[in-house]
C-alpha positions as CSV (number, residue, x, y, z in Angstrom):
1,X,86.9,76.6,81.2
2,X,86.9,80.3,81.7
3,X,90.7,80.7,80.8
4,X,89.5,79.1,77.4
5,X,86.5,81.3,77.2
6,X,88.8,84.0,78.0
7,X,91.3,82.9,75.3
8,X,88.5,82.9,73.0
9,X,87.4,86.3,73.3
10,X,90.7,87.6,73.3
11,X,91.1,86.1,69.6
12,X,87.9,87.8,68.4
13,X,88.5,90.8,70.2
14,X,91.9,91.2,68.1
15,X,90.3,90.1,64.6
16,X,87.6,92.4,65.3
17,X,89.6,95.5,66.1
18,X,92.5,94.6,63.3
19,X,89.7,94.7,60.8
20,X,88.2,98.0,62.5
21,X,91.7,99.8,62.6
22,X,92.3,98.6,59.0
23,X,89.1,100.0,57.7
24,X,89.4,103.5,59.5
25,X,93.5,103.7,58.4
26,X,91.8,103.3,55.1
27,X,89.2,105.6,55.5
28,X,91.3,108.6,56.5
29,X,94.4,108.2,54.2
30,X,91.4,108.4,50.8
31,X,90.9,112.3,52.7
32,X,94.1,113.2,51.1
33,X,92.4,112.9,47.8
34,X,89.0,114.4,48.2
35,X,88.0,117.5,47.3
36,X,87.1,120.2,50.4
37,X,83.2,120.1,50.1
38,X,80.2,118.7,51.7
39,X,81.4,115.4,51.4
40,X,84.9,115.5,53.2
41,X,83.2,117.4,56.2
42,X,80.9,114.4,56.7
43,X,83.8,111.7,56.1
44,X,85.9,113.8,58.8
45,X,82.6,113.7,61.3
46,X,82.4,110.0,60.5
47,X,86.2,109.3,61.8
48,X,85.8,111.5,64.7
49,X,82.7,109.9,65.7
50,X,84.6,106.3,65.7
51,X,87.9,107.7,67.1
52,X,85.2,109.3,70.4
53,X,85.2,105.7,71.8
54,X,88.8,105.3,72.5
55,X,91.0,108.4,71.8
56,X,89.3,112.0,72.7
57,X,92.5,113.8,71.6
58,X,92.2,112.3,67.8
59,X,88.5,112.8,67.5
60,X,88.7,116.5,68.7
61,X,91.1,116.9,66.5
62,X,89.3,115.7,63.1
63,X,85.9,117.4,64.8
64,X,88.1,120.6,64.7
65,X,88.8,119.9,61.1
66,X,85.3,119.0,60.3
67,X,83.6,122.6,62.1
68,X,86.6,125.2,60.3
69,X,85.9,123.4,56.8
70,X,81.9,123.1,56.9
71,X,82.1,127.0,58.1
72,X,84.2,127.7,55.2
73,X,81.9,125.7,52.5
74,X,78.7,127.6,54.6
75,X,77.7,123.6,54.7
76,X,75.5,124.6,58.4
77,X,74.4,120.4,58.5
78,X,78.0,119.8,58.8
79,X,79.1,122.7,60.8
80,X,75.9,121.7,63.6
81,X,77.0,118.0,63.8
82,X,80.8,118.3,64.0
83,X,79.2,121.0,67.4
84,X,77.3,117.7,68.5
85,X,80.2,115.7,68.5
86,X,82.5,118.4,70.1
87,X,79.7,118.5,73.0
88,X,80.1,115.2,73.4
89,X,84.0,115.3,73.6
90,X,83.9,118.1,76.1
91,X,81.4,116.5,78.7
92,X,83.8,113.7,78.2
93,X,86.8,115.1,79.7
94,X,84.7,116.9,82.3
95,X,84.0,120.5,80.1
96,X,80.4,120.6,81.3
97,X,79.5,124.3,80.7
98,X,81.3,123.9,76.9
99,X,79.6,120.9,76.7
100,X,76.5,123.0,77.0
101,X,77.4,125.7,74.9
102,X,78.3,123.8,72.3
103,X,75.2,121.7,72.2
104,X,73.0,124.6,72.4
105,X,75.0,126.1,69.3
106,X,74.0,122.7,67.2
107,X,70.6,122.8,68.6
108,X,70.3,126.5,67.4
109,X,71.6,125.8,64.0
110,X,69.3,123.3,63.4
111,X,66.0,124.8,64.2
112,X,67.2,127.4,62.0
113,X,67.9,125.1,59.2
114,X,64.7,123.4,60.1
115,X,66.2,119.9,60.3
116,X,64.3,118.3,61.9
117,X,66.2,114.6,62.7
118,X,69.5,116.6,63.4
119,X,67.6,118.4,65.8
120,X,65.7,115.3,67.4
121,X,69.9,113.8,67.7
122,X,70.9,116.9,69.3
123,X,68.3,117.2,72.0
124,X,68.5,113.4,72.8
125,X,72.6,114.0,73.2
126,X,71.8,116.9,75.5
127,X,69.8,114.2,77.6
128,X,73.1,112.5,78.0
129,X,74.8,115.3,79.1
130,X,72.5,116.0,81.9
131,X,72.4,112.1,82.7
132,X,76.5,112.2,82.6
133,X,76.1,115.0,85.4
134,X,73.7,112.9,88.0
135,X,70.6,115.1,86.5
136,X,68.4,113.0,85.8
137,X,65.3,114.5,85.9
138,X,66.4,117.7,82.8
139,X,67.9,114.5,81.2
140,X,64.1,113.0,81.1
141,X,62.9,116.2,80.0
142,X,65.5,116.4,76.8
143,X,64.9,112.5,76.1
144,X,61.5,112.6,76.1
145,X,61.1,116.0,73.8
146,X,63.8,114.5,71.5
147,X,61.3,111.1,71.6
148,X,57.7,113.5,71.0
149,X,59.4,114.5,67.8
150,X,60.9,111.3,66.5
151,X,57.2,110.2,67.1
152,X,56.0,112.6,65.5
153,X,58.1,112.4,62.5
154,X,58.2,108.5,62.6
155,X,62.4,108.3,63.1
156,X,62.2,104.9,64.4
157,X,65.5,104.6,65.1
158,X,65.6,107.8,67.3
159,X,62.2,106.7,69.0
160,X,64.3,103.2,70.1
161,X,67.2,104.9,71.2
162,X,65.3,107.8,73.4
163,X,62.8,104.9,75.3
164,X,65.9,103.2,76.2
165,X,67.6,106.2,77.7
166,X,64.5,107.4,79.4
167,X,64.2,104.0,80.8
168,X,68.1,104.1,81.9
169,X,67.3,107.3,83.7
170,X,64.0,106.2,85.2
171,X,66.3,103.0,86.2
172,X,68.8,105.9,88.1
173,X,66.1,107.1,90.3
174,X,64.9,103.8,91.2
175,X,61.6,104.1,89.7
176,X,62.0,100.4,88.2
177,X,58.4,99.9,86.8
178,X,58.2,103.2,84.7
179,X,62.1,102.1,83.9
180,X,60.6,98.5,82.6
181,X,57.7,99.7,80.6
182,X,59.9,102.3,78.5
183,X,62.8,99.6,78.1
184,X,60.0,97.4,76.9
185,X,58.8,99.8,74.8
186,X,62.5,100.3,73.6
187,X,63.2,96.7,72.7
188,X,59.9,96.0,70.9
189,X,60.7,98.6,68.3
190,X,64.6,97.3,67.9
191,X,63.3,94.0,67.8
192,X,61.1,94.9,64.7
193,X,63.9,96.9,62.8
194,X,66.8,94.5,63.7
195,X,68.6,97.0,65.7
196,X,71.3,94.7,67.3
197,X,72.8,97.4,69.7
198,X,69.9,98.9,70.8
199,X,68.2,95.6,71.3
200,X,71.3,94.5,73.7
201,X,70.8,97.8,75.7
202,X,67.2,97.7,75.7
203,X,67.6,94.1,77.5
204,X,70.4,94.6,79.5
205,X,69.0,97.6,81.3
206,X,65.4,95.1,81.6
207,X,68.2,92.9,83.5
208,X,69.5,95.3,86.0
209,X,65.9,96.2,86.7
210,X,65.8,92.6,87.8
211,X,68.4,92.6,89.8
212,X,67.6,95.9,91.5
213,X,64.5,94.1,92.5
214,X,65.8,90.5,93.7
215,X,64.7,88.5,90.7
216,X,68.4,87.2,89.9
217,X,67.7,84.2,87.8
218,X,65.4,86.9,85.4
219,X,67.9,88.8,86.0
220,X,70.8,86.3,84.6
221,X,68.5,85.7,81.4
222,X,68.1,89.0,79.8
223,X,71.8,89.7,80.8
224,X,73.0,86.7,79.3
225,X,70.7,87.6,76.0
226,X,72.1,91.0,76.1
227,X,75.8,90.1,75.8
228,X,75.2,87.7,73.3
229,X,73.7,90.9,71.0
230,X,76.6,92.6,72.2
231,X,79.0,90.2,70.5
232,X,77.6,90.9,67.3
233,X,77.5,94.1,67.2
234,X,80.7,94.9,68.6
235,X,80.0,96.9,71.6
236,X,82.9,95.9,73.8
237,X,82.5,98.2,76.8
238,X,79.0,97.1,77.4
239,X,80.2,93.7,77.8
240,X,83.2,94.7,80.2
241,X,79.9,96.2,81.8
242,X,77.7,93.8,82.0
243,X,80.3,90.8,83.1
244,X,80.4,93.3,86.5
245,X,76.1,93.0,86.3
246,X,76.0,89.4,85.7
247,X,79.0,89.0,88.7
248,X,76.4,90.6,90.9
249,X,73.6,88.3,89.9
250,X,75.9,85.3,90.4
251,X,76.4,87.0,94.0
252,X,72.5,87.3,94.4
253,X,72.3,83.6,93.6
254,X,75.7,82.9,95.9
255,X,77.4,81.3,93.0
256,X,80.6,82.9,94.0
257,X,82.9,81.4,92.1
258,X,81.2,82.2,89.0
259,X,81.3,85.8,90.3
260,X,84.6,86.0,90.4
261,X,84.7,84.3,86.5
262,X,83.0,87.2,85.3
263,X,84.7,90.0,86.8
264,X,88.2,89.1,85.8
265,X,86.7,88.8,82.4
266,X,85.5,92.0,82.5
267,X,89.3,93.1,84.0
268,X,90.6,91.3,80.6
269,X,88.0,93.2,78.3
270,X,89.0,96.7,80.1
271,X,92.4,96.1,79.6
272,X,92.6,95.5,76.2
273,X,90.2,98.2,75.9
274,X,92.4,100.6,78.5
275,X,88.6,101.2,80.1
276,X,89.7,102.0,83.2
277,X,86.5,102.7,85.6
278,X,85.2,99.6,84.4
279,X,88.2,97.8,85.6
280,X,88.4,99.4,89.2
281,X,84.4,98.5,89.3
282,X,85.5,94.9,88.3
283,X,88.2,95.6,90.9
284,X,85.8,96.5,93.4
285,X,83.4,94.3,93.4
286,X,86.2,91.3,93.5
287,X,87.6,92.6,96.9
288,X,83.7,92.1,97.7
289,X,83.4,88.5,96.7
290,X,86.3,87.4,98.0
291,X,85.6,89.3,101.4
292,X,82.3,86.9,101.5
293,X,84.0,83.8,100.8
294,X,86.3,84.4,103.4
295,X,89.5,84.8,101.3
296,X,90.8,87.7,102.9
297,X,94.1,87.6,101.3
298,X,92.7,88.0,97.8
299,X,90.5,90.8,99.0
300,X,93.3,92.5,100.3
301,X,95.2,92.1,97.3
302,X,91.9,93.4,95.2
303,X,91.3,96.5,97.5
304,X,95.0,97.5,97.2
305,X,94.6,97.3,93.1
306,X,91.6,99.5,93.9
307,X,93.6,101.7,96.0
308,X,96.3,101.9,93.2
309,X,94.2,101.9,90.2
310,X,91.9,105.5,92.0
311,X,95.3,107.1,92.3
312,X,96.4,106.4,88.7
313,X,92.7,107.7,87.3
314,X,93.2,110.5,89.6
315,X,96.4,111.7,88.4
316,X,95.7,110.7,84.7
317,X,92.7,113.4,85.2
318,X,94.8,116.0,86.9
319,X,97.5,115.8,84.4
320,X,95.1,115.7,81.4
321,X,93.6,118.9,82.8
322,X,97.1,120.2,83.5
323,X,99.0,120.1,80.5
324,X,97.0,122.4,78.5
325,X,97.9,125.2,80.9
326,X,101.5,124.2,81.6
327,X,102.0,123.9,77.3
328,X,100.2,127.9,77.5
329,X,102.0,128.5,80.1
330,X,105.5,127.4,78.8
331,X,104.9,128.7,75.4
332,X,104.5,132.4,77.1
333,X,107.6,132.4,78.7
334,X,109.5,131.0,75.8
335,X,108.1,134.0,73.5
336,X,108.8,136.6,76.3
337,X,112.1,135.4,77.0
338,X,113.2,135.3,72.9
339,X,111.6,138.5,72.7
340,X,114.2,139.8,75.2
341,X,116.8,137.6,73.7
342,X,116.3,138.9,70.3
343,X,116.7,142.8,71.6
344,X,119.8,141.9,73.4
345,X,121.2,140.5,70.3
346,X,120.2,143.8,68.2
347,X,121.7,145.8,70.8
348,X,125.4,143.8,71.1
349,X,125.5,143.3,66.7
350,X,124.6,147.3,67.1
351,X,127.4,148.0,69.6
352,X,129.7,145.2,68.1
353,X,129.0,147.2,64.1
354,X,130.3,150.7,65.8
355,X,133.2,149.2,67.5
356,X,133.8,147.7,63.6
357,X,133.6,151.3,62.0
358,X,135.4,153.1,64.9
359,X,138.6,150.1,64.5
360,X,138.7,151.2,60.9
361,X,138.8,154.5,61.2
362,X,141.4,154.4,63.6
363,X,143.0,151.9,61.2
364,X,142.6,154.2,58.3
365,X,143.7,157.0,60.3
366,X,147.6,155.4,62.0
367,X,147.8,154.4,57.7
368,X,146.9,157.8,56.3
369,X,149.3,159.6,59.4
370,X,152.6,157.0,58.7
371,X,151.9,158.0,54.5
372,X,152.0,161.8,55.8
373,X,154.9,161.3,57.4
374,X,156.9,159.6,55.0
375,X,156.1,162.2,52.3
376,X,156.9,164.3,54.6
377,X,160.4,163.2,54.8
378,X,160.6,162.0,51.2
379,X,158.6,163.7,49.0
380,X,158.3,167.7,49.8
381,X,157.1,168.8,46.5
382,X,154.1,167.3,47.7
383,X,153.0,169.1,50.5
384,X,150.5,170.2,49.3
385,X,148.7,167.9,47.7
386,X,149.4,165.5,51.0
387,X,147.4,168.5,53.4
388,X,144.5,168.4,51.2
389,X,144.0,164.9,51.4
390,X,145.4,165.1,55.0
391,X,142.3,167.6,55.3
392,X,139.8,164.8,53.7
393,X,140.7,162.3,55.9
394,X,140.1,164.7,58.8
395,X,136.6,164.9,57.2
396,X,135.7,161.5,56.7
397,X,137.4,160.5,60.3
398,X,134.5,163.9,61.6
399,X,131.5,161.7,59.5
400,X,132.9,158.4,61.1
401,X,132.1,160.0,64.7
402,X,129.2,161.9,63.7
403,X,127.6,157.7,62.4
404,X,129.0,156.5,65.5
405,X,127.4,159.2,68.0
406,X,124.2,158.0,66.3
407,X,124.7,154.3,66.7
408,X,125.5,155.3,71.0
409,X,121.9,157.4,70.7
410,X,120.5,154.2,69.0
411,X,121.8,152.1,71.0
412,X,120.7,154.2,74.5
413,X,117.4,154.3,72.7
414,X,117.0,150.4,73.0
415,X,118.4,150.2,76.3
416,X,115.4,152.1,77.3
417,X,112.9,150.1,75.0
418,X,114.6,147.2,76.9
419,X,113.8,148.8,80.2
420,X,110.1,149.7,79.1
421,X,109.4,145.9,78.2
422,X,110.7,144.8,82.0
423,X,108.3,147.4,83.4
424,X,105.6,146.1,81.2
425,X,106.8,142.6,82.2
426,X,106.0,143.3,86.4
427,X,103.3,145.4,85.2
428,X,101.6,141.9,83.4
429,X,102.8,139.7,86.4
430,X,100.5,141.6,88.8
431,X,97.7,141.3,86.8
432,X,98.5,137.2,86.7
433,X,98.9,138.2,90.3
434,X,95.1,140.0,90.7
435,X,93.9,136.7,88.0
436,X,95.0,134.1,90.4
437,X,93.2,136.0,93.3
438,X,90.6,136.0,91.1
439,X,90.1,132.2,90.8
440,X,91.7,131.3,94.1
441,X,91.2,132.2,97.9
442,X,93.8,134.8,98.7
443,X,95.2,132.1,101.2
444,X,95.4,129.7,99.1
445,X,96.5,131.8,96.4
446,X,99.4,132.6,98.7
447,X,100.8,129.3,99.4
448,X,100.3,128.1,95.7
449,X,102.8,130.9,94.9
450,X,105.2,130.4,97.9
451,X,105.1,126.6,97.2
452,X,104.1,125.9,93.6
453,X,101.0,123.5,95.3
454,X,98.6,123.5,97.7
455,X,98.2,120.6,100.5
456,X,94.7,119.5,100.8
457,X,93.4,120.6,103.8
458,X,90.1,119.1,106.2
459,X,87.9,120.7,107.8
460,X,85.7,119.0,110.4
461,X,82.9,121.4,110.2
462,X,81.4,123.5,107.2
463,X,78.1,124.5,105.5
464,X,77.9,123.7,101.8
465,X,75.2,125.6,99.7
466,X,73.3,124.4,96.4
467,X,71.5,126.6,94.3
468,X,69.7,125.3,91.0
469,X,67.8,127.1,88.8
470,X,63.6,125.5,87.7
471,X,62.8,124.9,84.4
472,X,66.4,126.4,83.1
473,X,66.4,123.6,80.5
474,X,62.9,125.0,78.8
475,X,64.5,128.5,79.0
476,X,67.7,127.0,77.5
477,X,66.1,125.7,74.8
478,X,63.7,128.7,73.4
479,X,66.3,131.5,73.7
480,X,69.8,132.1,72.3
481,X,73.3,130.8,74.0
482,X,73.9,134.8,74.0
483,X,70.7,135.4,76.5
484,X,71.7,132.2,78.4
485,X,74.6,133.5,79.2
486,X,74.0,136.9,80.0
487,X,71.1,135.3,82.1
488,X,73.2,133.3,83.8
489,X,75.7,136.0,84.2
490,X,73.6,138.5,86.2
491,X,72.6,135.9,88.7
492,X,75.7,134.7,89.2
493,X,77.3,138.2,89.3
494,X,75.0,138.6,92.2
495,X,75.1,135.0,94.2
496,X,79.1,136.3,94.0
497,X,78.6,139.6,95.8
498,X,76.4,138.0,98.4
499,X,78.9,135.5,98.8
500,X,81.8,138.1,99.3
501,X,79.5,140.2,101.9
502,X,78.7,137.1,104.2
503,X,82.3,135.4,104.2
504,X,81.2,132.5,101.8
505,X,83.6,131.1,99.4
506,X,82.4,130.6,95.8
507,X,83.7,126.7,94.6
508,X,81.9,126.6,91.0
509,X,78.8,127.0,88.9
510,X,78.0,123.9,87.2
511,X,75.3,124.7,84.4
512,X,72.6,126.6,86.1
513,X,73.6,125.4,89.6
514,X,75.6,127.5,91.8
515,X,77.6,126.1,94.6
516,X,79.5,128.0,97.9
517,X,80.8,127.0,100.8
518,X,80.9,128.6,104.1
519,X,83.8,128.0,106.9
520,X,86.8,127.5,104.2
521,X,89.7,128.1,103.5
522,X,89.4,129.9,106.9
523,X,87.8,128.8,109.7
524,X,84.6,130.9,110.4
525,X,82.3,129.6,113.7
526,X,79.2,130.8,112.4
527,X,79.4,129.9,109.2
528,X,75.8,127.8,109.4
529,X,74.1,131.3,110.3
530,X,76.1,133.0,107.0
531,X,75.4,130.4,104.6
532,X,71.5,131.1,105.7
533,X,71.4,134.7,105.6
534,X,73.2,134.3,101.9
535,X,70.7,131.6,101.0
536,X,67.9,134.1,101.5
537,X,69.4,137.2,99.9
538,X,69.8,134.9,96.7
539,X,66.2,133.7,97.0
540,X,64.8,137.4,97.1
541,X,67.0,138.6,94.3
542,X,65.9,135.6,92.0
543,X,61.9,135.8,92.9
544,X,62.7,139.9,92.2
545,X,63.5,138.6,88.5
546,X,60.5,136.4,88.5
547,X,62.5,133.3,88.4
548,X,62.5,130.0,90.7
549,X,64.9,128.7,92.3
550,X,65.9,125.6,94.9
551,X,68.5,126.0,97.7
552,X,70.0,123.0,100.1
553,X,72.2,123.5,102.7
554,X,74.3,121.1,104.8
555,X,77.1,121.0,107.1
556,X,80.1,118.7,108.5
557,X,83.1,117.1,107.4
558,X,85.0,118.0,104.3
559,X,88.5,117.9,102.0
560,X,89.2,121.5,100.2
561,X,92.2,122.2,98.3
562,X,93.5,122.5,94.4
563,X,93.4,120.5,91.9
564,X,95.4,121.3,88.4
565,X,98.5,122.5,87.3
566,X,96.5,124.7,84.4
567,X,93.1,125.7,85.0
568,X,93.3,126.0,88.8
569,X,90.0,125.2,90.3
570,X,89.6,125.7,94.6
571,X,87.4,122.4,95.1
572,X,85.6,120.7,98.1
573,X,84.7,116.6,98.6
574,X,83.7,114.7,100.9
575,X,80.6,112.6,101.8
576,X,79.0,115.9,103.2
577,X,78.7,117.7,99.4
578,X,77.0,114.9,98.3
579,X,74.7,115.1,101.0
580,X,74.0,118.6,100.6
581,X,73.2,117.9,96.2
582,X,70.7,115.3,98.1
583,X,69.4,118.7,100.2
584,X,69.0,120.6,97.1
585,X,67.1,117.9,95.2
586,X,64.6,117.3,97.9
587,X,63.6,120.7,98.3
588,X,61.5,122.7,96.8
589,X,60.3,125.7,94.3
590,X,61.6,129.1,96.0
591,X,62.5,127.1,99.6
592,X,65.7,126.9,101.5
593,X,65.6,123.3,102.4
594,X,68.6,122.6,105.5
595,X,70.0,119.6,106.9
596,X,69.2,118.5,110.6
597,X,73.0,119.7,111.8
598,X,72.2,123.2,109.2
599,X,69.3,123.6,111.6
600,X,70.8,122.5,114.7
601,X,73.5,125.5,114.2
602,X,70.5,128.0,113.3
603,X,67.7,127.5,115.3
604,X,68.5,130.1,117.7
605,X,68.3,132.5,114.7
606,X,65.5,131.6,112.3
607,X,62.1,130.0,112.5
608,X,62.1,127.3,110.9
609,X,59.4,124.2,109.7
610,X,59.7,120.8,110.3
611,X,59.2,118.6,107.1
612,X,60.2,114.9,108.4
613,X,62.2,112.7,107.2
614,X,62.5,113.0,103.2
615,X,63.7,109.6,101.3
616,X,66.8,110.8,99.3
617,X,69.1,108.9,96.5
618,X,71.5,106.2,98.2
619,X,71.1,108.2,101.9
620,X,67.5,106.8,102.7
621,X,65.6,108.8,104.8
622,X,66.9,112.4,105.7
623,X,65.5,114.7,108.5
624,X,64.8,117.9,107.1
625,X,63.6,121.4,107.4
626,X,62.4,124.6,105.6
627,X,63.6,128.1,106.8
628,X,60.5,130.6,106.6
629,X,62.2,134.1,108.3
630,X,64.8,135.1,110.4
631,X,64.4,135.3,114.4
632,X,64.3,139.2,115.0
């Protein structure tokens, strides 16, 4: 029975995406014959909006087209969406500051144009940004102001769509009655307008509030309701999805075998649909099943797929990132190298032209001489006439030197030009030299350049440190991305040097949240007592500004190395980075919140308050501590 289901779906699932593919082939081939106005910028927004579900490279691409030709035509509506839609490409592939920028640009063009509904689109999509990044709390804050002014307004579309994302988000942090009440809230309205999508959404994420609470044949029913609206309207991924959610219901209820119906079903859907995380979930939770039925063969088998499928996303990732810089790169050398080619080649036709001239002189020269002589011998009466043009040759054989001592000084001339551009060549190479030391530990920058790569390295002890910025988003959004930046900039600027002066190593600044690393790439004993000392110079320098701020530190275990072939990016991972996030989140305004191991490594140098144990996001509850000064 569930190879036929599968058959069945397969079937639709090809007439559905013919007739898709068919329509959108159509759609862009009529943009050959439009004019370039208002109306071909929002046909090119339209395509890379349907292209965004399956092939980022396309859709950037007709974005691209869509931004230069609105900016042209001075058509801002168009120019603002096409930056919504790039936004949403870049936090895609993992851009999260351009993501950023480029939604605050569309959010800034539309208050200017006072457009209101583009506006109420934008601030709901940079919800889903912030939700994309595990932050869920600015994501409530952007979902719910994008919601206050669809209310207001009466968009009822927009008001459906941003209950059910603040419900989904709600549904992150495990607060699953304020999740049900907005999902509620969600589906009445979609019910009312006939929104088919919404409505599926609205009621699946109603299901998984079930099932986070135990109620799995609830559960089952609003899942089961939820793919069927699905169906119609087409959104495939969600039911790869939600064949994984209703697996785990059929677990809940210890109908096994049912469980494992559903997630190869959802491994069918994510193939044809190349969705590859939802396949290595599918994956996943199979190796689960069949691990409690006993069936440790097919677990095995399921866990090695796992194993195999988190190396091919990885690399996929790492090569994605890489081959923007290795086509950069590549296309650097290629002009530096014809650039040398093509002086060589001027110098040898130079040299090769002289050596042309000075063969006919000489040639003109042995001819002139041998018709000298043979008048000579033949014809005396004309002696003289043969010595005057005897004397002209002599003349033009002078000029012939004179052109070719200027082609040598030319060609010396070149020669040196030649050598300049070398010198400027080492000249450039130490400044890609000072850039790589720039972006990479001068260890690690060594052994990238000695070895082309850089083998990831563990460290059994270091101190990770979080720093995130209060209320950033309601700064973001009532200043320019110019004095967000420069903001940003002189805090950063700062957290760098206080980095550098206690022997911390900068990994990345992700939005407003600044992240370092103490005890790699080399090995430093105290690096507990350095991360503290930094963590309160940054808190100082940030109250002195008359900001707020949260810091978490932790220490233990972690992987650091490089990842990239363009773009190099020193990173950390390991359980313990999460942990420390988990430290930040749980702290508090203007408060260095550490770890029990942080405090462990510290005590002996600052006083510190006990807070107890603190309930954290999939850790449970963490022992934790505030530091108030430092032991004199």
């Amino acid at each position: 029975m569930a190879r036929f289901l599968q058959t069945i779906f397969f079937i639709l699932f090809l007439l559905t995406n013919a007739v898709a593919i068919t329509d959108i082939n159509i759609y862009t081939d009529s943009l050959k014959f439009e004019k370039q106005d208002s109306n071909k910028v929002n046909r090119l927004n339209n395509i890379a909006r349907y292209y965004y579900e399956f092939d980022l490279d396309k859709s950037l691409d007709y974005v691209n087209q869509a931004y230069l030709l609105s900016k042209n035509l001075e058509y801002k509506k168009g120019q603002a969406r096409a930056l919504d839609l790039k936004s949403n490409i870049f936090e895609e592939i993992g851009e999260f500051n351009k993501a950023l920028e480029f939604k605050f640009q569309a959010i800034d063009i539309y208050k200017k144009l006072n457009y209101k509904k583009g506006l109420c689109r934008a601030l709901n999509n940079l919800g889903v940004v912030f939700f994309n990044h595990g932050n869920y709390a600015k994501a409530i804050e952007s979902y719910t102001e994008a919601y206050e002014m669809a209310k207001k307004y009466d968009y009822v579309d927009m008001k459906a769509t941003c209950l059910l994302n603040i419900g989904e988000a709600y549904l992150m942090q495990n607060k699953l009655n304020q999740a049900m009440d907005y999902e509620e809230k969600s589906l009445k309205i979609s019910l009312e307008n006939n929104y088919v999508a919404e409505t599926g959404f609205a009621k699946g994420i109603m299901g998984q509030v079930y099932l986070k609470k135990g109620l799995y044949i609830l559960a089952g029913k609003e899942i089961k309701e939820a793919m069927n609206y699905f169906f119609m309207s087409n959104e495939n991924s969600a039911i790869a999805e939600y064949n994984i959610q209703m697996a785990r219901v059929h677990v809940g209820l210890d109908n096994l075998d049912s469980a494992i119906s559903c997630l190869k079903q959802s491994i069918l859907i994510s193939d044809l649909l190349n969705a590859k995380m939802w396949k290595l979930k599918a994956y996943k939770e199979l190796a689960d099943v069949y691990a409690k039925k006993n069936n440790i063969e097919s677990a095995y088998k399921y866990q090695k797929l796992v194993n195999q499928l988190n190396d091919t996303i990885y690399n996929e990732a790492n090569a994605r990132k890489a081959a923007q810089m290795q086509i950069i790169y590549e296309t650097e050398k290629k002009e530096t190298q014809i650039k040398l080619l093509t002086k060589e080649n001027e110098a040898r036709e130079v040299e090769l032209s002289a050596q042309k001239k000075l063969s006919i002189v000489f040639t003109f020269a042995i001819v002139t001489i041998s018709f000298l002589a043979f008048g000579l011998l033949y014809i005396n009466r004309k002696k003289a006439k043969i010595n005057a043009q005897l004397t002209l040759t002599n003349q033009e054989i002078s000029a012939q030197k004179d052109e070719l001592n200027l082609l040598n000084h030319e060609i010396n001339t070149i020669n040196e030009q030649l050598e300049k551009s070398l010198a400027l060549l080492e000249i450039e190479k130490g400044k890609s030299d000072v850039l790589l030391l720039n972006i990479l530990p001068e260890a690690i920058a060594g052994e990238l350049k000695a070895k082309g790569k850089v083998q990831p390295k563990f460290y059994g002890d270091a101190s990770i440190l979080f720093a995130d910025f209060v209320n950033f988003t309601e700064f973001a959004l009532k200043n320019s991305p110019t004095s967000i930046v420069e903001q940003l900039d002189d805090f950063f600027n700062k957290f760098d040097d206080i980095c550098e002066k206690h022997n911390l190593e900068k990994i990345k600044t992700i939005g407003d949240c600044y992240m370092a690393a103490g005890g790699v790439p080399l090995p430093n004993p105290n690096h507990a007592v350095a991360a503290a000392l930094a963590a309160m110079e940054m808190l100082a320098y940030v109250q002195s500004k008359g900001w707020k701020i949260r810091i978490g530190i932790h220490s233990g275990p972690i992987v650091a190395g490089v990842i990239g072939k363009k773009k190099f990016a020193y990173d950390i991972w390991g359980d313990s980075v999460n942990i420390a996030s988990r430290i930040e989140t749980a702290g508090a305004t203007n408060q260095i919140n550490i770890s029990q191991p942080i405090y462990e490594s510290i005590s002996h140098a600052f006083h510190c308050s006990y807070r107890g144990k603190i309930t954290t996001k999939n850790r449970g509850d963490i022992d934790m501590y505030f530091i108030e000064s430092k032991i004199d």
